[in-house]
N, C-alpha and C positions, 0 to 999 in steps of 0.2 A: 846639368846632368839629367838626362830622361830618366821619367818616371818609369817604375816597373809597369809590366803586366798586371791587371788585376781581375781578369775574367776571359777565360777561352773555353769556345764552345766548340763541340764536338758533333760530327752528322754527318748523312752521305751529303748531303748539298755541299757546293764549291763555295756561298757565303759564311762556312763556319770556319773559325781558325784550324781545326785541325781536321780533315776533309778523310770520311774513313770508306773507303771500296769496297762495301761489305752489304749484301742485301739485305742483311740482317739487323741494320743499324739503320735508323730510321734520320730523316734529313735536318732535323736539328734532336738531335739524342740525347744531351745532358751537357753540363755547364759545369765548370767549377771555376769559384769565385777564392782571388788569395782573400784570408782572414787575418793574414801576420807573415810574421818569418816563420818558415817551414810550417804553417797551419793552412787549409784549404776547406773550401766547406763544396761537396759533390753534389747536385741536384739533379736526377734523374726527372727530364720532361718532357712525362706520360708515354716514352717511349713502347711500344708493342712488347720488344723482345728482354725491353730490364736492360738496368746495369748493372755490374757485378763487380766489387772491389772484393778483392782477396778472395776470390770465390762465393763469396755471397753476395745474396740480391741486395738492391738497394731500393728501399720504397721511401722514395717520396725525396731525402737525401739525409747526409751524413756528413761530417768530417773528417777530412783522410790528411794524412802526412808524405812527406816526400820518400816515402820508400812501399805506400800502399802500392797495389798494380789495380788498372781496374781497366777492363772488358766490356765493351762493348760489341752485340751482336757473337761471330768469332774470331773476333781481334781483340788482342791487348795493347792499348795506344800508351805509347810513351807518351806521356801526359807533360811530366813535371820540365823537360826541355823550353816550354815553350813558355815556363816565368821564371826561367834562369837566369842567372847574372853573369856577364863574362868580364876578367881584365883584360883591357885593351890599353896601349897606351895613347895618351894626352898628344894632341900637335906641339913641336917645338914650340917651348913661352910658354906650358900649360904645366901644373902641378906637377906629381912624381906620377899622375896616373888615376886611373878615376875607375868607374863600373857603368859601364850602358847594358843597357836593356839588348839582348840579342837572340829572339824567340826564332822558330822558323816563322819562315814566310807564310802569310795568311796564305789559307788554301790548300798547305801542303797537302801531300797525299798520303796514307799513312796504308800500307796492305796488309791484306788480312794474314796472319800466321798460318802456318803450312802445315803446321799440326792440326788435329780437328780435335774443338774443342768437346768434351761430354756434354750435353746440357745434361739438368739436374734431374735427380729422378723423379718418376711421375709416381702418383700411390697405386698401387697395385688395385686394380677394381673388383677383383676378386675377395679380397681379404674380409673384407664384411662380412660379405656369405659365407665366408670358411667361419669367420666365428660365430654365427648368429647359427649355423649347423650344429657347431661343437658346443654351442648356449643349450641348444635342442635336445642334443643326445644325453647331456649332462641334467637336463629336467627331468627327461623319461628314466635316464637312469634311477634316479633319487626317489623319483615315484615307483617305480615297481622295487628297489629293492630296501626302501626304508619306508614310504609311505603306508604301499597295499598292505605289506604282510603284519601292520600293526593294527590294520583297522578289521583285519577280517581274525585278529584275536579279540580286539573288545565290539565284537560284533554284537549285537542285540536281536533275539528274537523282533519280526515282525509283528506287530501285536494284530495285525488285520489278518495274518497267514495263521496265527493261531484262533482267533474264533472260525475263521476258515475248516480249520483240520477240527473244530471243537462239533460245528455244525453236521461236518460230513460224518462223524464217530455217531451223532445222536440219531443219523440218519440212517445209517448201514443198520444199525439194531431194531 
């Protein structure tokens, strides 16, 4: 009986197992390696645009299950087809029947979905400046209406503005 599948790679290039027509997926884009029955470990490699299981990015890689979806570029490749198992049966003289390894063909083609995908959002570059503004307005507020008005109650005669006005009285006379 052949051995299963244990590693298909995904990419625009025609030498990856599952061949994706997508500009956006770069020519060897991520791998995943079987780790067991229904366990798989994802490695995204250093692809430009990311890989994306379940809608989130993938940095560096992860382990997914046979019902994750994961996206590359904007396509989502059926992925888990191609370490499935099929019953077929045995040539006369052979068992009740056995399981071969029956992946697509290396090279398939896989096309991008017709939907457009969102990419994710970017940080608004504004947002700092709105609050480093409203940081601002909220300092000057606190100063003129808690700071000033307390300091010009325990305000302190000048002591140099009074020999001042002491000297000028002893002058005028």
């Amino acid at each position: 009986m052949p051995s299963l599948k244990q590693s298909v790679t995904i990419g625009r290039s025609h030498e990856n197992d599952c061949v994706v027509n997508d500009p956006y997926v770069g020519r060897l884009h991520c791998r995943i390696d079987r780790m067991g029955d229904d366990r798989f470990f994802l490695t995204d490699l250093n692809s430009k645009n990311g890989t994306y299981v379940n809608g989130s990015r993938v940095s560096g890689g992860m382990e997914i299950g046979p019902y994750d979806t994961v996206r590359v570029g904007n396509t989502q490749v059926p992925w888990m087809p191609y370490f499935e198992r099929e019953e077929v049966p045995e040539p006369e003289g052979g068992d009740n029947g056995g399981t071969v390894d029956v992946p697509p063909e290396r090279g398939t083609i896989v096309p991008p979905i017709n939907e457009t995908v969102i990419p994710p959002k970017k940080r608004n570059a504004a947002l700092p400046w709105i609050l480093l503004g409203i940081l601002l307005l909220a300092a000057g507020l606190f100063y003129f209406l808690i700071v000033k008005p307390h300091q010009e109650e325990t305000k302190q005669p000048d002591p140099i503005s009074q020999v001042d006005t002491a000297y000028e009285k002893d002058f005028n006379q």
